[in-house]
C-alpha positions as CSV (number, residue, x, y, z in Angstrom):
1,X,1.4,5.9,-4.6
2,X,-0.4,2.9,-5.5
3,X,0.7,-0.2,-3.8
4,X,-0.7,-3.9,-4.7
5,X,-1.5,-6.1,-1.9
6,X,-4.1,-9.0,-1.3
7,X,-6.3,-7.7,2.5
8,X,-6.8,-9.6,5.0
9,X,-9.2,-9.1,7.8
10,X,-6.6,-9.4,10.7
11,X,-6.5,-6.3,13.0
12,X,-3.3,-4.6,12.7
13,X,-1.6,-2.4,15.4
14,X,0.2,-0.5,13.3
15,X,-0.9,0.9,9.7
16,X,0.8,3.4,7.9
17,X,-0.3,5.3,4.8
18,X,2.5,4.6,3.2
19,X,-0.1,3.1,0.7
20,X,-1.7,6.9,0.0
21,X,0.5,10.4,-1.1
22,X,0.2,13.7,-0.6
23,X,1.5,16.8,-2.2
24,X,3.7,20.0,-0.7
25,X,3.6,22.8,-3.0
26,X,6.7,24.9,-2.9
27,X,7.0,28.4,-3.0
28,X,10.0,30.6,-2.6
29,X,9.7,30.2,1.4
30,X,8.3,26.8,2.0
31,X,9.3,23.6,2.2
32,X,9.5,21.3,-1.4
33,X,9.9,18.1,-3.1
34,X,9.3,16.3,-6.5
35,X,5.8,15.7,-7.8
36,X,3.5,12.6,-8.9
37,X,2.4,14.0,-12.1
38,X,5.4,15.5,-13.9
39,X,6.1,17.5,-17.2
40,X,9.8,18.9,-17.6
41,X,11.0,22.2,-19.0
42,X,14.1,23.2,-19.7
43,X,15.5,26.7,-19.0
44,X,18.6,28.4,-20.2
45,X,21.3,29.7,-18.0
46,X,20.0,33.1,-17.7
47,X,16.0,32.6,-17.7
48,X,14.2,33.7,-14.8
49,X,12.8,30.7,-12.4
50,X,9.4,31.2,-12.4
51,X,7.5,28.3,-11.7
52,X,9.1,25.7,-8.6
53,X,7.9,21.9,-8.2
54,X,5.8,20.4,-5.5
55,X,6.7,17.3,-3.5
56,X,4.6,14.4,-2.8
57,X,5.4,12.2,0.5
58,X,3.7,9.8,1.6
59,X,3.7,8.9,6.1
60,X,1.4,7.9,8.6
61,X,-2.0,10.1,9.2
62,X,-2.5,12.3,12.1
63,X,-4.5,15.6,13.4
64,X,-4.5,18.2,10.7
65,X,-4.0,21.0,12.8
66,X,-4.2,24.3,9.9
67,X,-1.2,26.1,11.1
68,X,1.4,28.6,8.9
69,X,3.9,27.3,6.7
70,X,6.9,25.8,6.9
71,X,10.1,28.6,7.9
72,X,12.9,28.0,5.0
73,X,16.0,30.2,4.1
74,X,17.6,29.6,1.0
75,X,19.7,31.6,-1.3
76,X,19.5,33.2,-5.2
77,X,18.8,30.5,-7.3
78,X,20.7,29.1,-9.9
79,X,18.9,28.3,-13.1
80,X,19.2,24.9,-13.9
81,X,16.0,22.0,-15.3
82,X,13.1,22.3,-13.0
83,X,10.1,20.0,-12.5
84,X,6.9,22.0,-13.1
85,X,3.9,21.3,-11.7
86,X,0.4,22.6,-12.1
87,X,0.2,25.6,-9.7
88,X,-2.6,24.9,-6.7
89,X,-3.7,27.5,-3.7
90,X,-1.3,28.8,-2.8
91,X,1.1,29.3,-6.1
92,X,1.0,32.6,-7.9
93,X,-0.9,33.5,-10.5
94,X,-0.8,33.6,-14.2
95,X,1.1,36.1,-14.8
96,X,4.1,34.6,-12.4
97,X,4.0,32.1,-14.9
98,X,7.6,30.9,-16.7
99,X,8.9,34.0,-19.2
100,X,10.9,33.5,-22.4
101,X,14.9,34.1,-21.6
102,X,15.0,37.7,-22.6
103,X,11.7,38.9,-20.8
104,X,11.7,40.0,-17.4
105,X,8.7,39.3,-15.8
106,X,5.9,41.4,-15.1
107,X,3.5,42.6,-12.5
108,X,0.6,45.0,-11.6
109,X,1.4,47.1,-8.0
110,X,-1.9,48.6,-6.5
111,X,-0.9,51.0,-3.4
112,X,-1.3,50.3,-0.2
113,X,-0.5,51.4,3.6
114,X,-0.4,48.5,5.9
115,X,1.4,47.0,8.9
116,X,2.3,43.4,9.1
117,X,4.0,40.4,10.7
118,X,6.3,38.0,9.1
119,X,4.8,34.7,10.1
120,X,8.3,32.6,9.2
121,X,11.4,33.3,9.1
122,X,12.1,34.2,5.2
123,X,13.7,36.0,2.1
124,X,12.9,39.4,0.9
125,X,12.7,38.9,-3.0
126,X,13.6,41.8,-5.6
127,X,10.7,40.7,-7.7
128,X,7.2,40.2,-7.5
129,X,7.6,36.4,-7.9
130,X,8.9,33.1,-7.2
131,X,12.3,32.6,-8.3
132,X,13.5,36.2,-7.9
133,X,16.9,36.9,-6.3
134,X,16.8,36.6,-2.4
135,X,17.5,39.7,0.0
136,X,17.8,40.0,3.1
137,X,16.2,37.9,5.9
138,X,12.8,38.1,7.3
139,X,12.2,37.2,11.1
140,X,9.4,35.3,12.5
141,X,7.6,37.9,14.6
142,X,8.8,41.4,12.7
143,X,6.7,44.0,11.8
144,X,6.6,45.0,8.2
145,X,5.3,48.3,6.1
146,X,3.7,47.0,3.0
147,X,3.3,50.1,0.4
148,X,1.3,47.8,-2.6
149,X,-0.1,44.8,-3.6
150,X,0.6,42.5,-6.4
151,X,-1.5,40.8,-8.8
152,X,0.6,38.0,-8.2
153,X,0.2,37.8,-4.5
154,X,2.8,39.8,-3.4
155,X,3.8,42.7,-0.6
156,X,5.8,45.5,-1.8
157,X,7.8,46.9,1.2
158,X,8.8,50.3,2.1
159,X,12.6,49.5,0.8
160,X,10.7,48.2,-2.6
161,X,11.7,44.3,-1.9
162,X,8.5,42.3,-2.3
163,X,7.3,39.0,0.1
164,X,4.6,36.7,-0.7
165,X,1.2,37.2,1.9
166,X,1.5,33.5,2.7
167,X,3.8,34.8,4.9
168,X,2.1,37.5,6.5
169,X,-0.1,38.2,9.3
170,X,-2.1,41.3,10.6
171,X,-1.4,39.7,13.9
172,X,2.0,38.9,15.7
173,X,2.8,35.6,15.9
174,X,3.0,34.1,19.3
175,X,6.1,33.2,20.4
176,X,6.7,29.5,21.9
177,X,8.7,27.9,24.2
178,X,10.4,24.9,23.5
179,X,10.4,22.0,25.3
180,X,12.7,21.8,28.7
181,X,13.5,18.5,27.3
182,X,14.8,19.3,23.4
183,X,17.1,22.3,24.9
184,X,20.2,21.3,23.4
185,X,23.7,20.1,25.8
186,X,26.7,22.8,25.2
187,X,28.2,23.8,22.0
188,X,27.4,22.9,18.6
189,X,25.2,20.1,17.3
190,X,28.6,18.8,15.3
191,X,30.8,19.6,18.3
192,X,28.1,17.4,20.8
193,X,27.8,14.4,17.8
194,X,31.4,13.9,18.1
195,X,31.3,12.8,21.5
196,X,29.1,10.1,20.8
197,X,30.6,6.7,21.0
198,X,29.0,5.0,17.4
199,X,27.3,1.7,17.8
200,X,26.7,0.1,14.4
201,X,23.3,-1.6,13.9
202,X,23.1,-3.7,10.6
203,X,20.0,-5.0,9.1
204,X,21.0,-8.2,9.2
205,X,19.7,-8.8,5.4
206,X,22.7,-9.6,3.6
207,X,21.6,-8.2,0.7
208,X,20.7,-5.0,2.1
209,X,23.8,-5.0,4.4
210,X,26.1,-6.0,1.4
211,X,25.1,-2.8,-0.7
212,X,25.4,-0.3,2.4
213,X,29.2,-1.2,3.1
214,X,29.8,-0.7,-0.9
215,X,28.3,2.6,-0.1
216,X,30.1,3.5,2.8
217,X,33.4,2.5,1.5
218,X,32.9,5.5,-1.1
219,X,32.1,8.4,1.7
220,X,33.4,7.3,4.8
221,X,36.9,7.7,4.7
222,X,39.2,6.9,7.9
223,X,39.9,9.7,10.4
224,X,36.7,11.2,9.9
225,X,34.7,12.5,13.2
226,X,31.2,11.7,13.4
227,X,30.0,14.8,12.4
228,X,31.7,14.4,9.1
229,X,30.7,10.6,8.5
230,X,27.0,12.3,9.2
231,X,27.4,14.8,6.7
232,X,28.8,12.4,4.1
233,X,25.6,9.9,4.2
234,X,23.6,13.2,4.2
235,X,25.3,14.5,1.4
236,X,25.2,10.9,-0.5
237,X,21.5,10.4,-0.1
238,X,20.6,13.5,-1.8
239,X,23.2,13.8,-4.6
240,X,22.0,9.9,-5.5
241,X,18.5,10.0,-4.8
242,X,15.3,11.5,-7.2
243,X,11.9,11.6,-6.0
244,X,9.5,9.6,-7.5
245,X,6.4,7.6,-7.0
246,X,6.8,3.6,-7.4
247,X,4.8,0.6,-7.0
248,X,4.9,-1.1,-3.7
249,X,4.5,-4.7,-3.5
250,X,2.9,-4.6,0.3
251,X,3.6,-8.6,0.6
252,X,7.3,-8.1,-0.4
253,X,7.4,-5.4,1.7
254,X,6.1,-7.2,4.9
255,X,8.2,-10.4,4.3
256,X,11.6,-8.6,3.6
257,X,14.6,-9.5,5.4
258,X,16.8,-12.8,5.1
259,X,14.3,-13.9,8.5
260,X,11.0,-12.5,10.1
261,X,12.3,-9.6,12.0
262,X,10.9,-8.8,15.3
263,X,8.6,-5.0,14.3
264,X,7.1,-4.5,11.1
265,X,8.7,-1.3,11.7
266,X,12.1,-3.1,11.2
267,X,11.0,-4.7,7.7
268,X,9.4,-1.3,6.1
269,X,12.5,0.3,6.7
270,X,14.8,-2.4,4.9
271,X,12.6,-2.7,2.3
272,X,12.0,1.3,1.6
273,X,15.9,1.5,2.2
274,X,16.8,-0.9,0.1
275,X,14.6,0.2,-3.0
276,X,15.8,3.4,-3.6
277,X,19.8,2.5,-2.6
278,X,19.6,0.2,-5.5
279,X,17.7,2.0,-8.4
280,X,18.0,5.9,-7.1
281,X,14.5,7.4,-6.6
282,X,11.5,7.3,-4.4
283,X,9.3,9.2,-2.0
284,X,10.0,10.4,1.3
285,X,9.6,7.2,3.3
286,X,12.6,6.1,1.2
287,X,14.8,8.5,1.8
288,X,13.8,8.6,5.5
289,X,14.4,5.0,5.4
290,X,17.6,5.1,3.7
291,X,19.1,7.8,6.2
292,X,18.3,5.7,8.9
293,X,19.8,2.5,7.6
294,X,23.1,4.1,6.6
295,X,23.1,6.2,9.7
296,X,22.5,3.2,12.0
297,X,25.3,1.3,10.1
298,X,27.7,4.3,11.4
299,X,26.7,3.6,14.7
300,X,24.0,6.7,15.0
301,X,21.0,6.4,17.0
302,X,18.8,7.2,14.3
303,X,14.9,6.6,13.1
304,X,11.9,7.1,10.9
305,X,9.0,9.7,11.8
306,X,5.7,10.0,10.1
307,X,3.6,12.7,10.7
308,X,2.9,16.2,8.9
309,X,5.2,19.3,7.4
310,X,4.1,22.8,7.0
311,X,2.1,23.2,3.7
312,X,2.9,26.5,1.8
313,X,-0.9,26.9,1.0
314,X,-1.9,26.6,4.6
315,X,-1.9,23.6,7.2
316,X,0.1,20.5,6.9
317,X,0.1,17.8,5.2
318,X,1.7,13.7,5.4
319,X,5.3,13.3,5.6
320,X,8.2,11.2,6.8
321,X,11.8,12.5,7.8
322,X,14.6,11.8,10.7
323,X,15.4,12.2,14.2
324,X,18.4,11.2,15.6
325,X,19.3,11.3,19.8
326,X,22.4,12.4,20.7
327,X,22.9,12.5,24.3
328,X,19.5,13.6,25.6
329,X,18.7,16.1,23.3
330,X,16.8,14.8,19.3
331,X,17.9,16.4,16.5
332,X,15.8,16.4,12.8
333,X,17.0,15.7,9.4
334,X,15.1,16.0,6.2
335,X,17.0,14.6,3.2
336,X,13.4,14.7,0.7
337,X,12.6,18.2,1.6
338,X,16.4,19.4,1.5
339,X,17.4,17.4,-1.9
340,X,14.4,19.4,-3.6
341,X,16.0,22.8,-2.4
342,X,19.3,21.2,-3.1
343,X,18.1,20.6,-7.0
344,X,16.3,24.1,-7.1
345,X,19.3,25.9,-5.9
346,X,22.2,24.3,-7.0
347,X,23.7,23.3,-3.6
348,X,22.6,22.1,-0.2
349,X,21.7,24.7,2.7
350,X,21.5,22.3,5.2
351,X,18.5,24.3,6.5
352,X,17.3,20.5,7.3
353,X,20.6,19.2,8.8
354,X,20.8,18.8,12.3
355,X,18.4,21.2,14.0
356,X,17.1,20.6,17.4
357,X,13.7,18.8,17.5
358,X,10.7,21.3,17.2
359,X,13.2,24.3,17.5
360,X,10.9,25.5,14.4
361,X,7.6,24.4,16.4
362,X,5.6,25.7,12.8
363,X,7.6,23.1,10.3
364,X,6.6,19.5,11.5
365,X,3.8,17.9,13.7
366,X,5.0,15.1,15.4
367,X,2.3,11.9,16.3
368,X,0.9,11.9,19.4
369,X,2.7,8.3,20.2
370,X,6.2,9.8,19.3
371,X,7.6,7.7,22.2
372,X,5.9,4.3,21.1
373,X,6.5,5.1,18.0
374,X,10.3,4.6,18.3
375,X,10.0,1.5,20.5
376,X,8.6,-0.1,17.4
377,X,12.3,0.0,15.8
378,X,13.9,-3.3,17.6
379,X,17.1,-3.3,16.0
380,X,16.4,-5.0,13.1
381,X,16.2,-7.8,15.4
382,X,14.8,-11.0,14.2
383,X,12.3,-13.0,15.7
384,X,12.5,-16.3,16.9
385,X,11.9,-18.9,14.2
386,X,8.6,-20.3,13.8
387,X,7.1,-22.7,11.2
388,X,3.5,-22.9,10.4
389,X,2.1,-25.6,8.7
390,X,-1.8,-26.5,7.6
391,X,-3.5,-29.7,6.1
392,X,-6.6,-29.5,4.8
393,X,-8.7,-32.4,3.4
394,X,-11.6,-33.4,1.6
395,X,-12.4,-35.9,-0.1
396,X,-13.1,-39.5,-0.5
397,X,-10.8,-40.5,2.1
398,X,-11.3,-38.2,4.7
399,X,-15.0,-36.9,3.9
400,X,-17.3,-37.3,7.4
401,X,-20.5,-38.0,6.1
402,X,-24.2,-37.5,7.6
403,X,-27.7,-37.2,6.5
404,X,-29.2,-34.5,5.8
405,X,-32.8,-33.3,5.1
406,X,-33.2,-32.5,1.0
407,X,-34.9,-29.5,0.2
408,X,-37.1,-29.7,-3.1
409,X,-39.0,-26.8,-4.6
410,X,-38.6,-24.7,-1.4
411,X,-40.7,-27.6,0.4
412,X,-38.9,-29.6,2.9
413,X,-38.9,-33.6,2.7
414,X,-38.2,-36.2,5.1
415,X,-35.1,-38.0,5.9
416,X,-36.4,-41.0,2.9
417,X,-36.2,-41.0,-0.7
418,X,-38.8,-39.4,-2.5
419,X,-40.0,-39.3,-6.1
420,X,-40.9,-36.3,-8.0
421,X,-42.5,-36.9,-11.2
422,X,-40.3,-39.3,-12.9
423,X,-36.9,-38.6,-11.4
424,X,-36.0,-40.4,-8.4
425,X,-34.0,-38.6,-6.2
426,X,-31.6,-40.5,-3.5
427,X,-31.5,-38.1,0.2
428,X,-27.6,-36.8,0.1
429,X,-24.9,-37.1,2.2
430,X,-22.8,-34.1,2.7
431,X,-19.5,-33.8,3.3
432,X,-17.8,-32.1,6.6
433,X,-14.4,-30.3,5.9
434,X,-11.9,-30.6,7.8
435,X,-9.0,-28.4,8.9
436,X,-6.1,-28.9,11.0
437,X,-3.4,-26.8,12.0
438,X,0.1,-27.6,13.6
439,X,3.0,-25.1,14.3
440,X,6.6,-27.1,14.6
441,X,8.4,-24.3,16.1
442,X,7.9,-21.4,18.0
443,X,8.0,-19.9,21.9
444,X,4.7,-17.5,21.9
445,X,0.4,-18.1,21.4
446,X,0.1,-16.4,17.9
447,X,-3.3,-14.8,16.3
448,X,-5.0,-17.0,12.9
449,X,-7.7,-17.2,11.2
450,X,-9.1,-19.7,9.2
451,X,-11.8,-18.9,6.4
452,X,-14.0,-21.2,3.9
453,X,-15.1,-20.0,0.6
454,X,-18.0,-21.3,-1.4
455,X,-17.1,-20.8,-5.0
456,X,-20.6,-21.0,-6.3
457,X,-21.8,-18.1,-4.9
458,X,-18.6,-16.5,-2.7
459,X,-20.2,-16.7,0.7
460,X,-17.6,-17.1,3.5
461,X,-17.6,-19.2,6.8
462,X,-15.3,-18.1,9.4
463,X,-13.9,-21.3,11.3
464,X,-11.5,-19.1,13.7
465,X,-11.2,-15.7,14.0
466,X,-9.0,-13.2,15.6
467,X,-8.0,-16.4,18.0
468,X,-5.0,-17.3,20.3
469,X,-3.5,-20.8,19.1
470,X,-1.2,-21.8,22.0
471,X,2.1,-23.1,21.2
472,X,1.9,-25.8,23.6
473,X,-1.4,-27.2,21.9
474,X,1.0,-27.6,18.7
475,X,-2.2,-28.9,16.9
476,X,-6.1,-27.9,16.3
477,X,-8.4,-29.4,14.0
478,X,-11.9,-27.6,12.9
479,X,-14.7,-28.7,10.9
480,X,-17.2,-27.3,8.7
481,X,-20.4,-29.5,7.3
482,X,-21.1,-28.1,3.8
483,X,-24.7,-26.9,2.9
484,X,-24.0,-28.7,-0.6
485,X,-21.5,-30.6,-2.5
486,X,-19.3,-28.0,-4.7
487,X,-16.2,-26.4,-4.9
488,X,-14.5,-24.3,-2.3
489,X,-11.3,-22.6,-1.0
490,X,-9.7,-22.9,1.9
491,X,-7.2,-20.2,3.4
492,X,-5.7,-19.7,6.4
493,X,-3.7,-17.0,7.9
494,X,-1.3,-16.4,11.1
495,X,0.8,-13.8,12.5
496,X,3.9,-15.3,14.9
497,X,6.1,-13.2,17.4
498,X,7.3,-11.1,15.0
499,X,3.8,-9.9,13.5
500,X,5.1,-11.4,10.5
501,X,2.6,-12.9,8.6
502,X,2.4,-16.9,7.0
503,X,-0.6,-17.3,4.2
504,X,-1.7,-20.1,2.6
505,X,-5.1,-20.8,0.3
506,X,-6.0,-24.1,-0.8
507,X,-9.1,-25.1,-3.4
508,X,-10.9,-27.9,-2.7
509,X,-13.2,-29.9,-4.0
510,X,-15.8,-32.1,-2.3
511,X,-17.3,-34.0,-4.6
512,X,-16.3,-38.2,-4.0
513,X,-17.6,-39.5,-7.6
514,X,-15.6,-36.3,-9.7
515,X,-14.4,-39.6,-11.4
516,X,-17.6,-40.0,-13.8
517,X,-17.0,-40.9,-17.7
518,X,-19.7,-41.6,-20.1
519,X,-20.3,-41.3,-24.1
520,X,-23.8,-41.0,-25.7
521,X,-25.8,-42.9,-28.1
522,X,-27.6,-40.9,-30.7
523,X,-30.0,-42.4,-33.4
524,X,-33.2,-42.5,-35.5
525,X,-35.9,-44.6,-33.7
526,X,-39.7,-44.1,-33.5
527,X,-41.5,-44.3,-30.1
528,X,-44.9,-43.7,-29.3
529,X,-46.3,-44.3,-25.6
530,X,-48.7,-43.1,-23.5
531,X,-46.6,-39.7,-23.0
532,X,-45.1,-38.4,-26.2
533,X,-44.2,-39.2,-29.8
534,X,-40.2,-39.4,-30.4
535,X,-37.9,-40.1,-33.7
536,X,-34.8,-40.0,-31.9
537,X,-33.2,-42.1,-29.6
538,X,-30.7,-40.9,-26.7
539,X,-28.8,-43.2,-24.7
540,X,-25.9,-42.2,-22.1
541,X,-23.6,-45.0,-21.1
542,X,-21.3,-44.0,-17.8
543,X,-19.2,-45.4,-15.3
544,X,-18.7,-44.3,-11.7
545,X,-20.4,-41.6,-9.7
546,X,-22.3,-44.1,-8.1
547,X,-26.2,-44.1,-8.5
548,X,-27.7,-41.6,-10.9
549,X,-30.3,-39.2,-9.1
550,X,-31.3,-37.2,-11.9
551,X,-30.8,-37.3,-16.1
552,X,-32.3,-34.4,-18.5
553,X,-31.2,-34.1,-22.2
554,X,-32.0,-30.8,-24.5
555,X,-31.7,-31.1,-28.3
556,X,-30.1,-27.4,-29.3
557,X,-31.0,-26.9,-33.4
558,X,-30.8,-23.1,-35.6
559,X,-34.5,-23.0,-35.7
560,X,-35.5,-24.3,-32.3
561,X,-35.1,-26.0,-28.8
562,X,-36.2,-29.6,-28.7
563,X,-36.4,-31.3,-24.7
564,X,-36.7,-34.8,-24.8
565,X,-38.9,-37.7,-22.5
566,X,-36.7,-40.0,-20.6
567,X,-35.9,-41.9,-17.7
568,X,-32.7,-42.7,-15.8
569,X,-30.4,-42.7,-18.9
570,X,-31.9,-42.1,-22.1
571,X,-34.6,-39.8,-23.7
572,X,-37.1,-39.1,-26.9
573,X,-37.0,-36.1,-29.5
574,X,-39.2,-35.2,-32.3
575,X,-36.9,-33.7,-34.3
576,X,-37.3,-32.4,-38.0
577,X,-35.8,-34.0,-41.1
578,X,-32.6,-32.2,-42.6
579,X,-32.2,-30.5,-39.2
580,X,-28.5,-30.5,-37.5
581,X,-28.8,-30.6,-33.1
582,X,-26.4,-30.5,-30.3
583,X,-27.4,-33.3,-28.2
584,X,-26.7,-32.1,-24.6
585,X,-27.2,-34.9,-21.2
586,X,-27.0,-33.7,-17.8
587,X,-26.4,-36.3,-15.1
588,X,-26.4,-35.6,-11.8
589,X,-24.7,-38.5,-9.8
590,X,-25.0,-39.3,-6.1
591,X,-23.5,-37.1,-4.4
592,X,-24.9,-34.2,-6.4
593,X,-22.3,-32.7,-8.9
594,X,-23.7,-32.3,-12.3
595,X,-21.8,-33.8,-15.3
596,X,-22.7,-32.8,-18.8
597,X,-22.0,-34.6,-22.8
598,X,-23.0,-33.9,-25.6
599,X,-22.9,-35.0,-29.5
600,X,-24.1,-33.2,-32.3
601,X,-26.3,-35.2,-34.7
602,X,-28.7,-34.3,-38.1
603,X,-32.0,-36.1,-38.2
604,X,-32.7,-37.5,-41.8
């Protein structure tokens, strides 16, 4: 996913890779979704599937921990247009490859006498491939008699069904306890969810808000129970929804919301919600985002989880899906990963819907920081207001100037005047910058940074970094001296209560004589002195800028490059008859900044 945002150097707490995406390649027993690169093929009603589509999701990074896959049921397939994708390590191989309508595909058996364990829970398939019609169910943990191998990376089994090796071990796996905490309370997930009294949360973005009650006025009809209401934004999210990758703006992202709301964690999830409610499509942080948004508006104590899923070619790989708490006990839901099974098969399993957290320890790593990770959803709370305001100036008014020492030909000179040659140069005064910051409104000491950019050659000065600015200070000024008159930028950058960022970039300029004007005087007049011959007179007249510490003039003709004798204002050529120049004067004035005219002229 490529997202466009400007950096800034301020430490964040909390950084997703939402910004990067990741693929799941799908095979008959793993877990699947949509893809990044896409090429669509059409197959007719009675074609055998052949060839499945991989998802990419983007989520936050954590421990890659290489694990088996992901444990999926599902049921025969109905033929219907596919996304096809490339086929990585763990797809099958060539000849698994998509088959005209009237040819059964083919295979090459080589015998074999094994013993294995099913690794996930899984379909036997009547074929050597993906797509074939499902039989019966495989356990986790049972032991199987394979009788051949497959050139398409398939077990035959004793009753002549076939399952893919990915899903096989020479080992048992081990079995694992779930946690004491995730045991689920009496009955049913449905029957517990509809003793939950709902407490609707809205995002307080009108916008946002506006377009979920249009939704839920469509599926949420009265005298539904929870369960049902549950069901129908489940249902509503995946028959409306298409994965695909978008552009993020990441400064749109981090400043939606009608107000700054109180966790960034709050704003991603509007923003993501939002996006693919409105247009229909995006990646698995929008759909997470979305369930949560419409599930919260029900009342349901729902939220966003990155971490990692069961990759079909072995280990796991970046994702973002559901957990909702109902009583004590979490439950998952995966509307990405179930709307791609949805779209292979025709209809929705609900293998994703409502299953106790890590009940299938091998499908999802959760982070680490799972509990702080839902403490950063506040509600969609706002923050308190806080306005943020910066003047910067430069200039003739408000320049603070001192004398410096003037550097000439990597020789340093003394605090006078000095002449060199036939230039006389005047010791300069630089300017100091000066910045000053105020905040208006606000209850909390927030984090800025203020940062100085020389134009000419993009070296930065840090005035504050990474520092408190205390509310009750209201005010701080800095100040920078220049090393040289020029032209720089300003910006400055703070993050209030709400980690809600307030930007601002100013160019300045700090020159105090920008106002210079002058025309030149071009024509034919012999000199001859004690330095140089000259047939050509140049004379600059000007106004402002003070005293004039330096003027050179170049004549620029076809043949050649004529430079001139002069003094403070005007100059000597030699040029040749019938020849056309480009009369070019440089002035530098006193406060150093370099003003160029020219005039072309023909010498006759």
């Amino acid at each position: 996913m490529i997202i466009y945002y400007h950096m800034t150097q301020m430490k964040r707490c909390k950084i997703y890779s939402a910004l990067m995406s990741v693929c799941i390649l799908l095979t008959s027993c793993s877990s699947g979704g949509g893809s990044s690169y896409e090429t669509k093929s059409e197959a007719s009603s009675n074609a055998a599937v052949t060839s499945v589509s991989s998802v990419t999701v983007t989520t936050a990074p954590v421990t890659t921990v290489p694990v088996t896959t992901a444990q999926v049921t599902t049921a025969p397939e109905t033929t219907k247009s596919i996304t096809t994708v490339k086929p990585e390590t763990a797809a099958p191989s060539a000849s698994a490859t998509a088959t005209a309508a009237t040819e059964k595909p083919k295979w090459i058996e080589n015998k074999a006498d094994e013993t294995l364990y099913v690794t996930v829970d899984c379909y036997e398939r009547t074929g050597a491939y993906i797509g074939a019609p499902a039989g019966s169910i495989l356990k986790r943990g049972s032991k199987i008699a394979v009788t051949a191998t497959t050139d398409t990376d398939y077990y035959k089994l004793k009753n002549g069904r076939y399952i893919h090796k990915d899903y096989t071990s020479r080992t048992k796996p081990a079995e694992t306890a779930q946690p004491a905490s995730n045991v689920p309370a009496a009955g049913s997930f449905e029957e517990e969810v509809n003793k939950v009294t709902l407490k609707p949360v809205r995002t307080n973005t009108k916008k946002l808000d506006d377009l979920v009650d249009r939704i839920l006025a469509k599926i949420i009809t009265k005298g539904m129970t929870n369960s049902q209401k549950l069901k129908a934004i489940y249902d509503y999210i995946i028959a409306n929804s298409s994965y695909e990758m978008r552009i993020i703006d990441y400064d749109e992202m981090m400043t939606f919301g009608d107000n700054a709301y109180l966790s960034d964690e709050d704003a991603i999830t509007a923003y993501y919600a939002y996006l693919i409610l409105s247009d229909g499509y995006g990646v698995c942080d929008n759909y997470s985002s979305a369930f949560t948004v419409l599930a919260r508006a029900v009342g349901f104590d729902c939220y966003s989880i990155g971490g990692n899923v069961a990759y079909s070619g072995g280990g796991y790989t970046g994702h973002k899906w559901n957990n909702i708490k109902v009583g004590n006990t979490w439950y998952e839901f995966d509307t990405q990963i179930e709307d791609k099974y949805n779209e292979l098969n025709g209809y929705t399993s609900y293998f994703y819907y409502g299953k106790v957290r890590n009940s299938n320890p091998t499908l999802y790593i959760y982070p680490e920081n799972l509990d702080e990770v839902i403490g950063w959803y506040k509600g969609f709370r706002f923050a308190d207001p806080m306005k943020c305001v910066a003047d910067i100036t430069v200039g003739d008014k408000n320049l603070k100037l001192r004398y410096e020492q003037k550097k000439s030909n990597l020789e340093i000179w003394g605090n006078a005047d000095y002449t060199d040659d036939y230039i006389k140069y005047e010791n300069k005064k630089l300017p100091t910058l000066t910045v000053k910051l105020s905040i208006s409104e606000g209850t909390a000491p927030f984090d800025y940074e203020v940062i100085v950019s020389h134009e000419k050659d993009g070296t930065q000065t840090y005035l504050m970094d990474e520092t408190k600015f205390s509310v009750k200070d209201k005010s701080a000024t800095f100040s920078l001296k220049l090393p040289e008159y020029g032209e720089y930028t300003v910006e400055y950058r703070m993050r209030d209560s709400s980690s809600r960022e307030i930007f601002k970039m100013a160019s300045v300029s700090a020159y105090d004589n920008s106002a210079l004007k002058g025309e030149l005087t071009v024509k034919k007049e012999t000199r001859k002195d004690r330095l140089d011959y000259g047939n050509t007179y140049v004379k600059l007249n000007y106004t402002g800028g003070g005293k004039v510490n330096c003027f050179d003039c170049i004549a620029y003709g076809d043949e050649e490059t004529a430079y001139g004798v002069f003094g403070n204002d005007e100059c000597w050529f030699n040029l040749k008859k019938g020849k056309k120049y480009l009369i070019v004067a440089s002035i530098t004035d006193s406060k150093g900044k370099v003003h160029d005219f020219s005039k072309e002229f023909t010498y006759k």
